[in-house]
N, C-alpha and C positions, 0 to 999 in steps of 0.2 A: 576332378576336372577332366573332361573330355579331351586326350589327347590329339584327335583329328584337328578339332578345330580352338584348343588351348582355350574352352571354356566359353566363345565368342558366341558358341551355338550355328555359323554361316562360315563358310568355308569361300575362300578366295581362290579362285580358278583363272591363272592368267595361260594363254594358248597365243600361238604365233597365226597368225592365217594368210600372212605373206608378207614377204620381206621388208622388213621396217615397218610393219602392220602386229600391232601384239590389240588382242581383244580382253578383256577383264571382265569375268563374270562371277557375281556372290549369289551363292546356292545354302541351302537348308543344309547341314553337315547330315551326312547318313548313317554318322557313329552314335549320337547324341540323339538326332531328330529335332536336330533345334534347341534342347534344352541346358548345352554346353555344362555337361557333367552326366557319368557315365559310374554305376554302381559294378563295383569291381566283382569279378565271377564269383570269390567266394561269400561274399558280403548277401549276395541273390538268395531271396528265399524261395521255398518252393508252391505257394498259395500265388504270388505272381510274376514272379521270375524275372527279376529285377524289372516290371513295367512302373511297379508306385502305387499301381489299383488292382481293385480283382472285382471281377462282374459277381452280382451278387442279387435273387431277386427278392423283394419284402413283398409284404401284402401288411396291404392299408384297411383298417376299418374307417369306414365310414357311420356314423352316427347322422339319421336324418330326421331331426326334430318334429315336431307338428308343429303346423301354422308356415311352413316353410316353402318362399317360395318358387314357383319353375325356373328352373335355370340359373338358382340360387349357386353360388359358389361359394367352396369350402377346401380353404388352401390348407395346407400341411406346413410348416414350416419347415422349412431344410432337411427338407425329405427329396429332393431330386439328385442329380448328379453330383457326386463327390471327385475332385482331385486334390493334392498337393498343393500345399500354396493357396487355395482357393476357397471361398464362403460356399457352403452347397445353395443351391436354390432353394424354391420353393415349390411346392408339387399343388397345382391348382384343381 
């Protein structure tokens, strides 16, 4: 649990800006980044250093049939963007 913002992910920022005037504004926490938990320094590995992901590039074969035709498309199943928590896409 991200102690900035006690897991919430948004941080409340209350400021005076004149007397008997107080303004209230909820901001993205800077500790977290939004995602209200924070992987403690020694927990971090070194592949991505506590971000969750590591940039990584593949290479796709493409297989193109005969009889097939222009502008035919050929998706990859959950071959695109990976995070945490999330279904990858699909690479079209």
């Amino acid at each position: 649990e991200c102690s900035g913002c006690r897991g919430q992910g948004v941080k409340i920022i209350t400021r005076q800006i004149a007397p008997g005037m107080v303004q209230q504004m909820q901001a993205v926490c800077p500790d977290c980044k939004g995602e209200g938990s924070v992987v403690p320094e020694k927990d971090k590995c070194k592949g991505c250093k506590g971000q969750k992901t590591v940039q990584e590039r593949k290479i796709l074969e493409v297989n193109i049939d005969k009889g097939m035709k222009h502008g035919q498309k050929i998706p990859f199943m959950g071959e695109a963007d990976e995070a945490p928590g999330l279904v990858p896409g699909d690479v079209v």
